[in-house]
C-alpha distance (Angstrom), angle and dihedral (degrees) to the residues before:
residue distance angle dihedral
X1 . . .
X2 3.30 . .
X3 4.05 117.1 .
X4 4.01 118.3 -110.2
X5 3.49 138.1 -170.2
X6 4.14 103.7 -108.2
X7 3.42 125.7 168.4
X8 3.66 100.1 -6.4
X9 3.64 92.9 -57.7
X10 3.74 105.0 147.8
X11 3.98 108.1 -111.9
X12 4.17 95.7 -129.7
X13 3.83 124.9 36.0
X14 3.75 118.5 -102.7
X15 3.82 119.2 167.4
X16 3.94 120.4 -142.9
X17 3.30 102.4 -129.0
X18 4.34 90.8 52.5
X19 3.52 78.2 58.0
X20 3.32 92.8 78.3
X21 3.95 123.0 98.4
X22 3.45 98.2 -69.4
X23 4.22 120.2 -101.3
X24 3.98 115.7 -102.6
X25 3.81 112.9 -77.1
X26 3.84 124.6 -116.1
X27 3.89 139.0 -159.7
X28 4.00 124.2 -94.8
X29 3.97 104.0 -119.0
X30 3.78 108.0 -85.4
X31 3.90 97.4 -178.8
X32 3.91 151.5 16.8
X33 3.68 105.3 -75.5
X34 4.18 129.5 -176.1
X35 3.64 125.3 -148.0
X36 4.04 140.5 145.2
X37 3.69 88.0 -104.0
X38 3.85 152.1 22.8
X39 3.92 123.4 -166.4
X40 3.60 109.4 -162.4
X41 3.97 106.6 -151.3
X42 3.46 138.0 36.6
X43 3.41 104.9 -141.2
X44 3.80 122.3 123.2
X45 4.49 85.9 -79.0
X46 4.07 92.3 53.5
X47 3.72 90.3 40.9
X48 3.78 100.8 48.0
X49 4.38 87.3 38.2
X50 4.13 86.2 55.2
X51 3.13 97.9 48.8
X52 3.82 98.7 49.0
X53 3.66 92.9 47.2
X54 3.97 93.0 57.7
X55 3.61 82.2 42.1
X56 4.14 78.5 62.2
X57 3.69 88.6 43.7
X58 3.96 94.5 -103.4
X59 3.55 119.6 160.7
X60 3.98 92.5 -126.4
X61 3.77 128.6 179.8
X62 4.11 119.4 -164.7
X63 3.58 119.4 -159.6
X64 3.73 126.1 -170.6
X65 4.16 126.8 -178.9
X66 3.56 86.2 -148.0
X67 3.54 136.2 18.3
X68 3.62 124.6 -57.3
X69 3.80 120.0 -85.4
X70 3.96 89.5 9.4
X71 4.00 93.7 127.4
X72 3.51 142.8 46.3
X73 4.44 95.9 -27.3
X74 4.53 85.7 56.2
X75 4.26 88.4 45.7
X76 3.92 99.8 46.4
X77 4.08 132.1 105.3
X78 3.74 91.9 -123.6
X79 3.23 103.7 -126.0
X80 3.86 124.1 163.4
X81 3.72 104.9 -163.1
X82 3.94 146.8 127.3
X83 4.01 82.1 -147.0
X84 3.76 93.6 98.6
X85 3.93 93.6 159.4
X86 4.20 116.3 -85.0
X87 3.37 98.2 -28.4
X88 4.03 108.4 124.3
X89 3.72 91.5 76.7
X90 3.64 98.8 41.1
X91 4.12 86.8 56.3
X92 3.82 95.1 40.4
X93 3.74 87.2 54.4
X94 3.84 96.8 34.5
X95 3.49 98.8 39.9
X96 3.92 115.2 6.0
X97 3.86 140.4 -92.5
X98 3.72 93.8 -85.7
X99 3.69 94.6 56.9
X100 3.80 92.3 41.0
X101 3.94 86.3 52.9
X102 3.07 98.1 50.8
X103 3.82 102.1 47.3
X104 3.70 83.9 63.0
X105 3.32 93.6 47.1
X106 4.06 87.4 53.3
X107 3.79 81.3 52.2
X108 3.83 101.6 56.5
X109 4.11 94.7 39.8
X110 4.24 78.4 54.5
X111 3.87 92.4 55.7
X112 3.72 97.0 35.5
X113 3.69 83.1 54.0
X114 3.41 97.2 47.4
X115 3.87 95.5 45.1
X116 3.96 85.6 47.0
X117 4.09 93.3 53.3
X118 4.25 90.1 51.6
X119 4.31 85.9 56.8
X120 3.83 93.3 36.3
X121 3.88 92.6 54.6
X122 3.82 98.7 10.5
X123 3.34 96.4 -125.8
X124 3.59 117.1 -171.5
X125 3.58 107.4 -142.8
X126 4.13 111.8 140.5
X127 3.70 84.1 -92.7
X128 3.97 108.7 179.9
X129 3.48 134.0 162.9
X130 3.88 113.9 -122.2
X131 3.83 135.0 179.1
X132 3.98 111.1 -128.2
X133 3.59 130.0 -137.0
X134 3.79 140.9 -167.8
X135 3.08 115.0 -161.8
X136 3.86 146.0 -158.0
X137 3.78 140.6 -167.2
X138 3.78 104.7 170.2
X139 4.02 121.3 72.1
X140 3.74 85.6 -116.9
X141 3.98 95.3 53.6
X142 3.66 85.0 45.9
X143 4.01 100.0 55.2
X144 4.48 83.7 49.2
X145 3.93 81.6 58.6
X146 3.34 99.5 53.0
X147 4.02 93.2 36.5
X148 3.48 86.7 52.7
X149 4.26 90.4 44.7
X150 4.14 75.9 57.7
X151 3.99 93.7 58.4
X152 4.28 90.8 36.6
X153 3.72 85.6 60.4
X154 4.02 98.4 41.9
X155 3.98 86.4 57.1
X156 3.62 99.8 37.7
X157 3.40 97.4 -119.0
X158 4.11 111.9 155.2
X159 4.01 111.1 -111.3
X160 3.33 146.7 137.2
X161 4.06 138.8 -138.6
X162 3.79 107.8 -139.1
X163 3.50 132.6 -175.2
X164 3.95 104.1 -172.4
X165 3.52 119.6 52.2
X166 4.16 137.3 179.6
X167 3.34 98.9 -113.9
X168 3.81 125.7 106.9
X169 2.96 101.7 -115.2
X170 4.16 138.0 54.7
X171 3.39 122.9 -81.5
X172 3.76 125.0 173.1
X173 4.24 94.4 -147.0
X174 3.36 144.8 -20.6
X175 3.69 142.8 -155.8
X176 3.42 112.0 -128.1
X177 4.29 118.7 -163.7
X178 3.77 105.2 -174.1
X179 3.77 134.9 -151.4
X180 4.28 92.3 29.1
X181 4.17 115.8 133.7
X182 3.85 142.9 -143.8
X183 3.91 117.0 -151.4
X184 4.06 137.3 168.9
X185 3.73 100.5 -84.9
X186 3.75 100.6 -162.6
X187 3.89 91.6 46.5
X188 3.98 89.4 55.0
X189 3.87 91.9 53.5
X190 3.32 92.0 44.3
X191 3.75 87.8 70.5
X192 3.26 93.2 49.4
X193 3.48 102.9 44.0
X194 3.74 82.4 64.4
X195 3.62 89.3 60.8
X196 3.52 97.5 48.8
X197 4.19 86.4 58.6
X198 4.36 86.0 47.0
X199 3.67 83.8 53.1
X200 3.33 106.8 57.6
X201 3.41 99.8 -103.6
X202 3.84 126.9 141.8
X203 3.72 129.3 -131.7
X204 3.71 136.2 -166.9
X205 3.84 128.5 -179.0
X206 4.05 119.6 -169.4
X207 3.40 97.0 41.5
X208 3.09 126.3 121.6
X209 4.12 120.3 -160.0
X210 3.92 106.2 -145.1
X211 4.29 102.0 165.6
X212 3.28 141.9 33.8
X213 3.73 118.4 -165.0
X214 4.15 146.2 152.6
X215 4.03 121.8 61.9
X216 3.39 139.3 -99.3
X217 3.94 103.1 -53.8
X218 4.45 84.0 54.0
X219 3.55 135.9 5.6
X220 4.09 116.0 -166.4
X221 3.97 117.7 -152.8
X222 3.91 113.0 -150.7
X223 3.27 124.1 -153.6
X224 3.80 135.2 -153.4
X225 3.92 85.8 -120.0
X226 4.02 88.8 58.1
X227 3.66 96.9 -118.8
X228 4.01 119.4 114.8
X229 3.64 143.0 -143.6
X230 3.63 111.9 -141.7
X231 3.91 108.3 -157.5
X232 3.93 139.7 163.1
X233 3.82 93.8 -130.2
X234 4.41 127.7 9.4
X235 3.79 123.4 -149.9
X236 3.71 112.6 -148.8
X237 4.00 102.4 -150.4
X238 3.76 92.9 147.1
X239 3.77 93.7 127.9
X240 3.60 93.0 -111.8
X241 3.74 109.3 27.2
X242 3.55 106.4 -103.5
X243 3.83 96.7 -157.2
X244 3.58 114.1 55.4
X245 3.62 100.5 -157.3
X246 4.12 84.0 -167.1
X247 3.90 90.6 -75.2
X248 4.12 78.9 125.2
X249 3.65 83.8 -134.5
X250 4.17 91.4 165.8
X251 3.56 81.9 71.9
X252 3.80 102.7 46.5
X253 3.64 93.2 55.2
X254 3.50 136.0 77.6
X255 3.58 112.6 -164.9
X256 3.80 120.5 -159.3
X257 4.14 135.6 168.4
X258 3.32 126.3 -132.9
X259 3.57 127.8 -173.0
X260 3.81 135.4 -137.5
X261 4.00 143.4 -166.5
X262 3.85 136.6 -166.0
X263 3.58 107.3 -149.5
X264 3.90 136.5 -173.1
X265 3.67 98.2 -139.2
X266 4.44 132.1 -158.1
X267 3.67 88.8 -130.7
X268 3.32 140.1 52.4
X269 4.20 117.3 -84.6
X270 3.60 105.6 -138.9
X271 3.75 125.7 -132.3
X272 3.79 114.0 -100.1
X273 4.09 136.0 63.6
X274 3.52 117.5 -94.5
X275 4.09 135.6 -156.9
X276 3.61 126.4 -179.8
X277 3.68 110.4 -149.7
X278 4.20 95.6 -165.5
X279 4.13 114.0 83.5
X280 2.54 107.1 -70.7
X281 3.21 107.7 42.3
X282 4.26 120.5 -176.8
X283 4.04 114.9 -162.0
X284 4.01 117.7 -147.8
X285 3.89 138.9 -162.3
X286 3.28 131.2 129.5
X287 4.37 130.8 -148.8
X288 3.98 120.8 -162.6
X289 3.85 130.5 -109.6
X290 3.57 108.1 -169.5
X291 3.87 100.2 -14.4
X292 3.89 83.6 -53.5
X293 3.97 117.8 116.9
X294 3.79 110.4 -137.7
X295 3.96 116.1 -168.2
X296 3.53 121.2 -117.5
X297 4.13 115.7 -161.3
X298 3.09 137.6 -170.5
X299 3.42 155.3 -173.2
X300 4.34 143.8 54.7
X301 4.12 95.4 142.9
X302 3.59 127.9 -156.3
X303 3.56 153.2 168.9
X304 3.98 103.5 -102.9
X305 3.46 118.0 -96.3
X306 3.79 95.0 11.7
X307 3.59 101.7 107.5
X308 3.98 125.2 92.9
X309 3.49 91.0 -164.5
X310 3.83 120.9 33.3
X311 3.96 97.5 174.4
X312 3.54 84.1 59.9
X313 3.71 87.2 76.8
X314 3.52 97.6 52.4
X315 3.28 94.4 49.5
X316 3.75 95.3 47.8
X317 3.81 81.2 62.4
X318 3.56 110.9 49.5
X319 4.69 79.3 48.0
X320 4.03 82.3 57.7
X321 4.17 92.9 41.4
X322 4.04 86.1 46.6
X323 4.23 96.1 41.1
X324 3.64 86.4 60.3
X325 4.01 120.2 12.0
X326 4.40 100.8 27.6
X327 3.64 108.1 -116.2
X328 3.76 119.2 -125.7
X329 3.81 99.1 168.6
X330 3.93 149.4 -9.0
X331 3.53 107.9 -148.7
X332 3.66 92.7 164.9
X333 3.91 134.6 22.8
X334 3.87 116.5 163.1
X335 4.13 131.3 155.4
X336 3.69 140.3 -141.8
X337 3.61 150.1 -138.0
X338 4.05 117.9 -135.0
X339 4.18 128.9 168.1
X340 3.30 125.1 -142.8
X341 3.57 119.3 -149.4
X342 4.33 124.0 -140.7
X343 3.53 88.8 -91.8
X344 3.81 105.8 18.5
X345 3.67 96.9 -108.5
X346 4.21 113.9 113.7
X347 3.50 124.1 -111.9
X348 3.47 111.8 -118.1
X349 3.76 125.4 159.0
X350 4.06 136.8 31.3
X351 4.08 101.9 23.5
X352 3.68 87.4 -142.9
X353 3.97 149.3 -12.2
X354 4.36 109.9 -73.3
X355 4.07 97.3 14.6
X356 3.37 99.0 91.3
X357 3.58 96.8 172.1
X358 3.76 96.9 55.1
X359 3.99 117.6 93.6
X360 3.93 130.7 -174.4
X361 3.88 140.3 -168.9
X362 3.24 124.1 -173.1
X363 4.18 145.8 109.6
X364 3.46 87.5 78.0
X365 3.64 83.3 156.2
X366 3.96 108.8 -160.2
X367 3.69 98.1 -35.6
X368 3.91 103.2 73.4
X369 3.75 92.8 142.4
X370 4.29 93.3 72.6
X371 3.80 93.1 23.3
X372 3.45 95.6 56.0
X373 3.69 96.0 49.6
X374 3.83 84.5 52.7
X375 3.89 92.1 52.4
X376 4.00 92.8 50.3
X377 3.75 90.8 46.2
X378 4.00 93.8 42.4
X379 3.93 93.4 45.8
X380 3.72 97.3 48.2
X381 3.67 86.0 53.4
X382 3.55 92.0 53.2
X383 3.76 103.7 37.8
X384 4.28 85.6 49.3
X385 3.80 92.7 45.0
X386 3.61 100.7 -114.3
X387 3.49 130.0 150.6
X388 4.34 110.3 -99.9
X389 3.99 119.1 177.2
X390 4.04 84.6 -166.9
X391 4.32 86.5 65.4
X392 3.63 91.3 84.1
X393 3.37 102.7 44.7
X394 3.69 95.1 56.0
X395 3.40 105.6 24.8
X396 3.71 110.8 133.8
X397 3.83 97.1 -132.0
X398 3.63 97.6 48.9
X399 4.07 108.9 154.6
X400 3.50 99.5 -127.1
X401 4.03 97.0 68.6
X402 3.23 91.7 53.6
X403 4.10 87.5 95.3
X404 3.79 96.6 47.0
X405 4.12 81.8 48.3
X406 2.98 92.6 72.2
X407 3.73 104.7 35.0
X408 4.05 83.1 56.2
X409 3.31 93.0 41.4
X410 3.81 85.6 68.3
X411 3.87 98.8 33.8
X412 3.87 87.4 52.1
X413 3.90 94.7 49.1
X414 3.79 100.8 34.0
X415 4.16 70.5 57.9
X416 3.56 102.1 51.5
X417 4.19 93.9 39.2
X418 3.89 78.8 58.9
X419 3.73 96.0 48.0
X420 4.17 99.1 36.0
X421 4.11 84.5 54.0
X422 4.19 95.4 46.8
X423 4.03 91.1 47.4
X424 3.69 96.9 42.1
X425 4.25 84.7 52.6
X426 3.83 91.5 48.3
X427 3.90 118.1 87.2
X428 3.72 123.6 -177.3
X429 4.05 117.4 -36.8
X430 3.62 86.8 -144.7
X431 3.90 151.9 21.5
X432 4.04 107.9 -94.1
X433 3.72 88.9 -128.8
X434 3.42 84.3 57.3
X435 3.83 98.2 69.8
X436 3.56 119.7 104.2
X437 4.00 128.4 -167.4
X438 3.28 125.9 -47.4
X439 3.93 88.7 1.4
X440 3.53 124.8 140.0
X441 4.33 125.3 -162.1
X442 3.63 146.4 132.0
X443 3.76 115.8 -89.2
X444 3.59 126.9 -176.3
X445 3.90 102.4 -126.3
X446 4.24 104.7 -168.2
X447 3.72 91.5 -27.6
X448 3.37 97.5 -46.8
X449 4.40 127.3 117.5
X450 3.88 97.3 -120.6
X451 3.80 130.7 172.1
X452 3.95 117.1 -120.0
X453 3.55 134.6 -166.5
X454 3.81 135.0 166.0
X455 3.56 119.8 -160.0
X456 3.69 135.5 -140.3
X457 4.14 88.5 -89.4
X458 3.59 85.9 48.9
X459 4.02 100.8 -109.7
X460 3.51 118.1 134.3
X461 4.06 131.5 -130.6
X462 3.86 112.8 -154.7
X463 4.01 119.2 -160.4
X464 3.82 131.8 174.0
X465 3.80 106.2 -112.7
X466 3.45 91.1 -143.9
X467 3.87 111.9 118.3
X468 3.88 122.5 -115.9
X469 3.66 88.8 -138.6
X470 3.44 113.4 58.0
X471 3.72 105.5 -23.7
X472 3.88 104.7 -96.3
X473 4.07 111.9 151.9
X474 4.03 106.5 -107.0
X475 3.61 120.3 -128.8
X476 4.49 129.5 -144.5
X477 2.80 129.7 -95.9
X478 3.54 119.8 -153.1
X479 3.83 104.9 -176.2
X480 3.17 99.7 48.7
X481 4.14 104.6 26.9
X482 3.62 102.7 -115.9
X483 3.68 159.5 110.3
X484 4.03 116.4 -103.0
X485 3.58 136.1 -164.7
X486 3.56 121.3 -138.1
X487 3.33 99.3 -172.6
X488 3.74 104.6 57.0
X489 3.50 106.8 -4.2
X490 3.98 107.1 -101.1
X491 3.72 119.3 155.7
X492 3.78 127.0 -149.6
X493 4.16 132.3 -167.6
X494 3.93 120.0 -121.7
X495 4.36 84.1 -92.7
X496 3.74 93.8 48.3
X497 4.21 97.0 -95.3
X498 4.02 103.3 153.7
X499 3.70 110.9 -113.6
X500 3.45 105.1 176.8
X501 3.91 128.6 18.1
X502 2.64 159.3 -121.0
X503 3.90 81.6 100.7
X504 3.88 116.7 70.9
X505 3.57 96.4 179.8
X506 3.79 124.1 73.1
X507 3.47 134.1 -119.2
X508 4.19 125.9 -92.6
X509 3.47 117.3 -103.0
X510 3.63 117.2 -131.3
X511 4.05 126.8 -137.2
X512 3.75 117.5 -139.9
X513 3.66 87.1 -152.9
């Protein structure tokens, strides 16, 4: 259906903190280059691993298909926390104290770090110290709060059960972590990304890494635009890693959307951040624009390309925001792509087993603001050969998944099989004549599945809707104008431009005639 403008819900996505005076431009790669290392992705991870190697004196060269801070870092909620929902019992159960402890402790050294590189450089990026909450108003969310209370107090991390809260509405307890933050992400890179440049370091936006290949002496990074980077080591911080390597990592990750709204509210947005842990589950904190606090919400997961109706999330937002707060406006609603990981820790470290030179970060899940500091500090370590006790608790070949591999290995196929056989039965939803502006849907053009959309001017773009990556059928998106996998969680643009990976090559256009 084709996307409208309801309740002051802007018609296209455009998240706040893009919004922002956009970041220096830089150059497309124009020729072979050598350095000591590349750092695919420039995301908040690539950013913040660049510009600690040159802080080491590596020769480091970032590449980016798009423009820096275009995916996942410019469509967050900013939080910097080691509140990532109930999690500390799961792992303590799941995986033992010490690893609970000490991805807490990986959380803290990421804030302090964080909080240290704002004073170092004085950055000024709406910095301000927050207490966060989850929160629950069932009897069920309530007994996770106080299990998790249970697991807070075995690993000595500060917190506190309470059972009245500022929010407008009831809640029957809430776990409160004190003395966590929320910041303007794109402002604080922006500081840094200066740095990187003072450092020596090299930077190149519109191009898009599509190979890795060599051994341990050399790897060589191919790009789309046949030019290479030559490097002793290559960080894959590409969100999803868009060179597999065999590490099988399209079955390791769960991708999932979530969706997001900054909202001027009727009443007041109290100070705090807030997580309900009952389905579904709204987030809430707020940041200032002229001394006036604007809402940001969020929530309305799922599994990427899984949703008929992707407005409807928005929309299911802004009726939450207006339930409790009063809505006067939307000026900015935008969504996000996070992976989760087998057991919801990232992997960070050695891509995979006997390519030593190969690193990856990713499965941040929805917490890429701590995480990623983690990854930058853990890969420096590793790429300079210094000692990290972090490597392994992220490291992405850690022996103990090697069970739930393969138990997702079959979840996530029996999955896909399931998917790849319903899309490849489906033909078009609609007659191309059919199509009105600015609508998106599958047509069946002389037999064949094909993607359709007709632009405001009324011309139309035609892609296959077969995926790049392993040839699942792609699904619209109506929210958010676009072409999703199901499968594995690739993205494409209304011309066929990947998005999201995994896929690194773009989709076939399709001619009427």
């Amino acid at each position: 259906m084709k996307p409208e403008q309801e309740n002051n819900i802007p018609n296209y996505s455009s998240s706040y903190w893009r919004e922002h005076e956009a970041t220096r431009e830089f150059p497309s790669l124009q020729e072979d280059i050598q350095v000591e290392a590349a750092v695919i992705g420039g995301g908040m991870a690539g950013i913040l691993t660049t510009y600690f190697l040159t802080k080491e004196g590596v020769k480091v060269a970032l590449l980016e298909g798009d423009v820096l801070l275009n995916g996942t870092t410019g469509h967050t909620t900013a939080k910097v926390t080691a509140q990532h929902s109930v999690m500390y019992d799961k792992l303590i159960k799941n995986e033992g104290e010490d690893t609970a402890r000490l991805y807490y402790e990986a959380q803290v050294e990421a804030m302090n770090t964080i909080k240290s590189l704002i004073s170092e450089h004085e950055i000024n990026c709406d910095y301000k110290n927050q207490d966060a909450y989850l929160h629950a108003g069932t009897e069920y969310g309530k007994r996770q709060l106080e299990i998790e209370k249970k697991a807070y107090e075995q690993l000595d991390i500060p917190g506190e059960l309470v059972y009245d809260s500022p929010l407008p509405f009831d809640t029957k307890a809430a776990l409160k972590m004190p003395d966590q933050a929320h910041f303007h992400p794109v402002k604080f890179l922006q500081t840094l990304i200066d740095e990187i440049i003072k450092n020596g370091g090299l930077i190149f936006e519109n191009t898009t890494a599509v190979n890795l290949k060599g051994n341990d002496d050399s790897i060589k990074v191919e790009t789309r635009n046949n030019y290479s980077v030559t490097c002793d080591k290559a960080v894959m911080a590409s969100h999803f890693p868009f060179d597999d390597t065999t590490g099988f990592y399209f079955s390791r990750l769960h991708p999932e959307r979530s969706y997001a709204m900054a909202v001027k509210t009727e009443k007041e947005v109290p100070e705090g951040m807030y997580l309900g842990v009952d389905e579904p589950g709204f987030s809430l904190r707020h940041t200032e624009i002229g001394g006036e606090k604007l809402a940001i919400f969020g929530g309305e997961n799922h599994k990427t390309g899984k949703s008929e109706d992707t407005l409807r999330h928005f929309n299911n937002i802004k009726a939450f925001a207006d339930r409790h707060f009063g809505v006067q406006s939307v000026p900015y609603r935008w969504s996000a792509q996070d992976l989760i990981t087998l057991d919801e820790v990232p992997y960070i470290g050695q891509a995979v087993s006997g390519k030593a030179n190969i690193f990856v970060a990713t499965g941040f899940k929805k917490w890429g603001m701590t995480n990623s500091m983690a990854a930058g500090l853990l890969l420096t370590d590793l790429i300079t050969d210094k000692p990290n006790r972090f490597a392994d608790l992220f490291a992405p070949t850690r022996s103990h998944l090697e069970l739930k591999d393969g138990k997702s290995f079959i979840k996530e196929n029996v999955d896909v099989a399931s998917q790849f056989v319903k899309s490849h039965l489906e033909r078009g939803s609609i007659e191309l004549d059919e199509l009105q502006k600015d609508e998106g849907a599958v047509v069946n053009i002389k037999g064949k599945r094909t993607g359709a959309y007709r632009n405001e001017k009324g011309e139309l773009l035609l892609v296959d809707t077969t995926c790049t990556h392993m040839k699942c059928e792609l699904e619209w998106n109506n929210g958010e104008r676009s072409w999703d996998c199901p499968c594995h969680g690739s993205r494409f643009s209304v011309s066929g431009e990947v998005i999201e990976g995994p896929a690194s090559e773009p989709l076939s256009r399709v001619n009427l005639e």
